[in-house]
N, C-alpha and C positions, 0 to 999 in steps of 0.2 A: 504493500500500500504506500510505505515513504517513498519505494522507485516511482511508483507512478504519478505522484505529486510533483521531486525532484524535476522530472521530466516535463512536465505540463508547467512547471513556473518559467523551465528554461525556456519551452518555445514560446511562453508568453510573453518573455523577456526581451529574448531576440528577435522575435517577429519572424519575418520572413528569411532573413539572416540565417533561424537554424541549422535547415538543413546545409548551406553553405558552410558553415565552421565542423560541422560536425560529419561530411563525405556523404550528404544522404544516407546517415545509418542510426536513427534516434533511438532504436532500441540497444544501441551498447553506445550510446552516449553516457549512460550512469558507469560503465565498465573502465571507458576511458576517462570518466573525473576520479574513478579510483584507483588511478594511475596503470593501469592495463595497458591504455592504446585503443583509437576506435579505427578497426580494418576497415580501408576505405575499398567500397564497391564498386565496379567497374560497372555500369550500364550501356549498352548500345544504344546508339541513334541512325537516324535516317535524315538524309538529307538532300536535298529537291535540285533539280537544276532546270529551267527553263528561260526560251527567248526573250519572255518578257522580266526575268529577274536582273538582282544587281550585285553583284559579287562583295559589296556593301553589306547586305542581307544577313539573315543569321540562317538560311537556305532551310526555312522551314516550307511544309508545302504550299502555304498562303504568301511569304516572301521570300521565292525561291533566287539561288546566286543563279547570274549569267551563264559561267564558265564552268564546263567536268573540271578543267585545271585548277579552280577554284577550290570545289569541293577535293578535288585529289591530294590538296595540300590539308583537310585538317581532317580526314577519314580516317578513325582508328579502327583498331583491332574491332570485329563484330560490327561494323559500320555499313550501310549502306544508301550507296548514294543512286537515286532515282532520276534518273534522264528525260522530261517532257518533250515531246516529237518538236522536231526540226534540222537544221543543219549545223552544224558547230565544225567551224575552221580552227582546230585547236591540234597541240603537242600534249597529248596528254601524260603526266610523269608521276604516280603514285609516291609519296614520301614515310610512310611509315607501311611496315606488314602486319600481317592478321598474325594467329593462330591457328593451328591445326586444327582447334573448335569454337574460333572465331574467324573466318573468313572477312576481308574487305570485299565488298560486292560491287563492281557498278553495273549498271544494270538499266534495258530501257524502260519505262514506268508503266503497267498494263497494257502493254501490246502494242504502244504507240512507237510509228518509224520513227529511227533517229540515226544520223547520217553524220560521221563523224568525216569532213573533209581536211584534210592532209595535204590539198594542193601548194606545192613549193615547200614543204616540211620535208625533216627526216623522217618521221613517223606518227600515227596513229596514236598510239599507243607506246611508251616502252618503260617497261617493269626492268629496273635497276637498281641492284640491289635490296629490292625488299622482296616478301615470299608470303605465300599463303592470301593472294590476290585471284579476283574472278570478276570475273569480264564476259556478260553476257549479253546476246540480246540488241549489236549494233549491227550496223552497217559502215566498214572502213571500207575509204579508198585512197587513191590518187599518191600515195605519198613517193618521197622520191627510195625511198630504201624500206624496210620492211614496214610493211602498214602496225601488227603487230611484232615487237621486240621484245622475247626475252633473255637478258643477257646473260652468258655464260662465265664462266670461271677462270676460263684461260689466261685473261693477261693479269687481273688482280681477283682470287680468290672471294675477297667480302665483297664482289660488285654483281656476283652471280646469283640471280633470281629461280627461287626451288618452289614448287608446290604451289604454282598457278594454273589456275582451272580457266580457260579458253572453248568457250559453248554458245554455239548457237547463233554463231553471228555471221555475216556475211563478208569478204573480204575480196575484192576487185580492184583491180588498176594500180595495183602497186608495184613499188619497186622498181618506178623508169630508170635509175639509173643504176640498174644491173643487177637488183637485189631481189627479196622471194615479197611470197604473202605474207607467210607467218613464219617467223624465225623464232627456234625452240633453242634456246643456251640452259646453260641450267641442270636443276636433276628434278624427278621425280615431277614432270608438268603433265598438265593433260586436255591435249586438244578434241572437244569431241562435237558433234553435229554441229560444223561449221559448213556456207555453201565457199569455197577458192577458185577464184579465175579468174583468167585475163591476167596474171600479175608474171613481172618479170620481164616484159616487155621494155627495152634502153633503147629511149628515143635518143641517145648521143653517143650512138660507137662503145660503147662497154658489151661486156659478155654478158646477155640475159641470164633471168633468174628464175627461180623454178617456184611453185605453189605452194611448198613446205618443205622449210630446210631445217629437219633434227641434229643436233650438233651435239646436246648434252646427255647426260645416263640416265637410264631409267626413265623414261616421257612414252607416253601413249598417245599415239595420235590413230581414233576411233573414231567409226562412223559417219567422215565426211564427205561431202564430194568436192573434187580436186579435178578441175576441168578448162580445160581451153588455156594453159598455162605456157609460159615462153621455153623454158627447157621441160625437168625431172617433173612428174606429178609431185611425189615425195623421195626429196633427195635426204639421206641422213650419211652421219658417223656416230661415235659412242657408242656406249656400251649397256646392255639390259634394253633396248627401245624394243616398244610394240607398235607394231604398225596393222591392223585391225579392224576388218567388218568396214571399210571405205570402198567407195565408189569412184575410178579413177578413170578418167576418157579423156580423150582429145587431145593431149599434153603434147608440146612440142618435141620430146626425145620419148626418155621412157615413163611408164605409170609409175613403177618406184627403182632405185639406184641407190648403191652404196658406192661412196668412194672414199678414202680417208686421208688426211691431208694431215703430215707433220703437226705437233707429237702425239694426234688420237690415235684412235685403235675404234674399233668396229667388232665387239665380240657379244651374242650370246642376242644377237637379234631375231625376232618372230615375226613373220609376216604372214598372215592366218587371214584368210574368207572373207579376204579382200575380191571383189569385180576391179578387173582390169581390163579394157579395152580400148581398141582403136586408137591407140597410142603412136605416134606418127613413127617414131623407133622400135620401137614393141613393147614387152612386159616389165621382165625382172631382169634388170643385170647389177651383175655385183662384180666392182675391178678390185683386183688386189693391186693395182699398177700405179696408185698415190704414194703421198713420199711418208704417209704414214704406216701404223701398222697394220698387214694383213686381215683381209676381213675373216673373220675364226667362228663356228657355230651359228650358222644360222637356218632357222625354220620355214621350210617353207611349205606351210600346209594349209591345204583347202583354200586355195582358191581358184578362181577363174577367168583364162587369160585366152582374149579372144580378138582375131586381128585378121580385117580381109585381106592387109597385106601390110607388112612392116618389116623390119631386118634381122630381129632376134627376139624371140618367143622366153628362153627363160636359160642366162648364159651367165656362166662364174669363168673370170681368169686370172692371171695376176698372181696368182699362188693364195689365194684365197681357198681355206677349208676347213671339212669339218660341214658341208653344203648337206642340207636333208630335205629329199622334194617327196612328199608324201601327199594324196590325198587330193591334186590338182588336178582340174581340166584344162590344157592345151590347144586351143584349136584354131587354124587359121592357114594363111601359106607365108612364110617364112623365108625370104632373100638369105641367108645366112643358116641361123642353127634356130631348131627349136626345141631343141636341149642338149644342154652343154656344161661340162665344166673342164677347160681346158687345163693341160698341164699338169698341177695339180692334181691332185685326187684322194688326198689322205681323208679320212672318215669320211668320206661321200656316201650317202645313203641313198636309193631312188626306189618306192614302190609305188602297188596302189595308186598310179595317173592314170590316165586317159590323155594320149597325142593323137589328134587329127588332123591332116593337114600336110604341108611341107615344108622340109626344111634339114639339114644337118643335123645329127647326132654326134656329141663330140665327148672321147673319154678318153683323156689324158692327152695322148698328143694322135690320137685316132679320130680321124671324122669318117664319119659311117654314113650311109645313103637313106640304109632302113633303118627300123626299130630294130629289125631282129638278129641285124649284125651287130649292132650298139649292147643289143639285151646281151650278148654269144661271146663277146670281145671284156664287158666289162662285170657280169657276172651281178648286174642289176636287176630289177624290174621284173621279179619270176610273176608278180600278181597285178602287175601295168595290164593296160589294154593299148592299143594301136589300132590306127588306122578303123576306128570305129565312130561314127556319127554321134555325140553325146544326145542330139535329139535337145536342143536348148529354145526354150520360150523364148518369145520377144524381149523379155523383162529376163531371161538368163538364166531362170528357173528350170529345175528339171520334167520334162514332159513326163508322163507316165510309162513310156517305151524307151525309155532312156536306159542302156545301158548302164550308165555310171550307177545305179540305183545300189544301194549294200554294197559297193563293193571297196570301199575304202576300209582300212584300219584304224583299230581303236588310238586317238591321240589326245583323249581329255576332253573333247568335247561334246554335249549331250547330243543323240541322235532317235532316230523313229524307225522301226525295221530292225533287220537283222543285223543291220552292220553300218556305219557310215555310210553315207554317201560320198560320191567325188564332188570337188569344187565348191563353189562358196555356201551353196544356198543347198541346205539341209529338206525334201522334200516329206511330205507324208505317204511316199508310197513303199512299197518294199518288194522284191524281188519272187515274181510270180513261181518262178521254178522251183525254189528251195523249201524243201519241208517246211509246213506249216508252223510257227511259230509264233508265239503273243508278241503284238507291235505293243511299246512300250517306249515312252520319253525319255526314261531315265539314263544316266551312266551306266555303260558296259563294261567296266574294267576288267571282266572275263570274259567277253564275247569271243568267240573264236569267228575266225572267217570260213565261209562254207567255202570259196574255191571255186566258186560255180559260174562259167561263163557262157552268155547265147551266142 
């Protein structure tokens, strides 16, 4: 009963002041006159930004600031700043990071477009040195170097931005002079349902730039489409990246490329049920020929790589190994190889595809004409198929008479039927000739494969 007095004389003492002296915490304000300490509470806010506000403002929603730059300088940990539709010519440069369970959010505010223009800037966006930032829900363009930036570790350690989330946003016309869409430095980032194109385009004699360029460890880049791009759909190095569940067309060289350039390395990469197509180069290559380290382990399962005509279908050289093509459809005609890994060949792994089409087969330093010189020569492919129609939908999907149906192996990912399927997109059908057996969604990690080919 005396706390509760003590307390009620203070706030009638101090007025509105108390919560101000006392961290908004009046319930151990008696803790702290007894000389304890009153822990002060962190709260989140939210803060407005619109055309009609003034960076003046206290960016509440009724007197919102002008500028995101505005709000990006006083956004703390668990902050979210709300974007009202319009265009903002702004360098947007976040100054403080979140938490791993407090995110800084910016974000556009109910579904209203908002057009962050970059014309004559270096970027969009660029996350520098802080981490645990998310960026959803705009539309970048124009800028002269990566629309989004985030930077990496290489030339000073504390300047590299980890554990930003990049969703859903739209990213066009960047990088005229020479640069990508989205530049990933950093570790642990994660780009996912963005639409990328047109970017990379140097209107002034520089070497264009590609749609997404992964540079730092551990970053996922999922589920976006990556299209109409000046080189690589997704060009990476480092080490731990996923590259995952994207839709990749139209790119001026290939859909995705590994190369590594002095002192990175390129190990333990995954590229899984990605659509790949119509890539003016063709699908997958991976050079070991950068003056960095050898590309080492990488996965290349379930996807679908499809080209009515291009140079190479899905090629490793350079001394690059440790290469594993499991569980892929191939199909198209092929000016060069369409599958390969030259030279090289230590822990090379290949089952489980589907090649349709033409094009070289290359193991080690043998190019083969068929499969089944390549299958005889390298001691590959005993449960590959060749030279068989996968029967693929408009939309890339497996037909119902689809060969590829069950006939993939078990690689961690959940399936329907007797056995995986090939290529990116998992269907609901399963394999008419094989003993009866219950279609089920779940993981197989003891499925055997039946072996059974029409």
């Amino acid at each position: 009963m005396m706390k509760r007095i003590l307390v009620k004389r203070l706030k009638k003492s101090a007025g509105p002041a108390f919560h101000q002296w006392f961290g908004g915490c009046p319930i151990l304000t008696l803790v702290f006159l007894l000389g304890l300490g009153c822990v002060s509470l962190s709260y989140a806010s939210n803060y407005y930004v619109a055309k009609n506000g003034q960076d003046t403002n206290p960016g509440t929603l009724d007197r919102p600031f002008l500028t995101i730059s505005k709000a990006a300088k006083v956004a703390k940990a668990g902050d979210t700043v709300f974007v009202r539709a319009g265009t903002y010519r702004e360098r947007i440069i976040p100054s403080y990071s979140g938490t791993s369970s407090a995110y800084i959010t910016f974000q556009n505010y109910g579904g209203e477009q908002v057009i962050v223009d970059a014309s004559g800037l270096a970027q969009g966006f660029i996350l520098y040195g802080v981490s645990y930032v998310k960026i959803k829900g705009f539309a970048i363009k124009n800028s002269k170097r990566s629309c989004i930036h985030i930077h990496d570790h290489k030339d000073v350690p504390d300047r590299g931005s980890d554990h930003i989330i990049i969703e859903g946003n739209t990213v066009q016309n960047c990088g005229i002079d020479g640069y990508n869409g989205i530049y990933i430095g950093g570790r642990n980032n994660l780009v996912s349902d963005n639409d990328v194109s047109h970017n990379g385009y140097s209107f002034i004699g520089m070497a264009p730039g590609h749609g997404i360029y992964v540079f730092g460890d551990g970053n996922s880049v999922r589920n976006n489409r990556v299209y109409s791009n000046a080189r690589q759909g997704v060009r990476m190095q480092g080490n731990g990246n996923v590259i995952s569940e994207n839709r990749i067309w139209q790119n001026g060289e290939y859909g995705i490329a590994i190369w590594v350039d002095a002192p990175g390395s390129a190990n333990r990469t995954s590229i899984t049920k990605n659509l790949i197509n119509e890539n003016r180069r063709g699908g997958i290559r991976i050079w070991g020929e950068g003056s960095g380290g050898k590309p080492d382990t990488v996965y290349i399962y379930s996807n679908t790589i499809s080209n009515g005509s291009a140079r190479d279908a899905l090629y490793a050289t350079g001394g690059a190994k440790n290469i594993k093509v499991k569980n892929n459809i191939v199909e198209g005609n092929f000016t060069n190889v369409i599958l390969g890994v030259e030279n090289s060949t230590e822990g090379y792994e290949e089952d489980n595809n589907l090649f349709y089409g033409s094009g070289w087969y290359v193991f080690g330093t043998g190019y083969y004409r068929t499969y089944e010189d390549y299958r005889s020569r390298s001691g590959q492919g005993g449960q590959s198929l060749n030279d068989r129609d996968p029967f693929l939908e408009s939309d890339f999907t497996l037909n119902a008479a689809s060969p590829a149906i069950d006939e993939g192996t078990y690689i961690g990912f959940p399936f329907s039927g007797l056995a995986p399927d090939l290529g990116a997109f998992e269907s609901n059908y399963t394999n008419e000739l094989a003993a009866p057996t219950p279609t089920t969604t779940t993981n197989h990690a003891t499925a055997k494969k039946r072996g059974l080919r029409k």
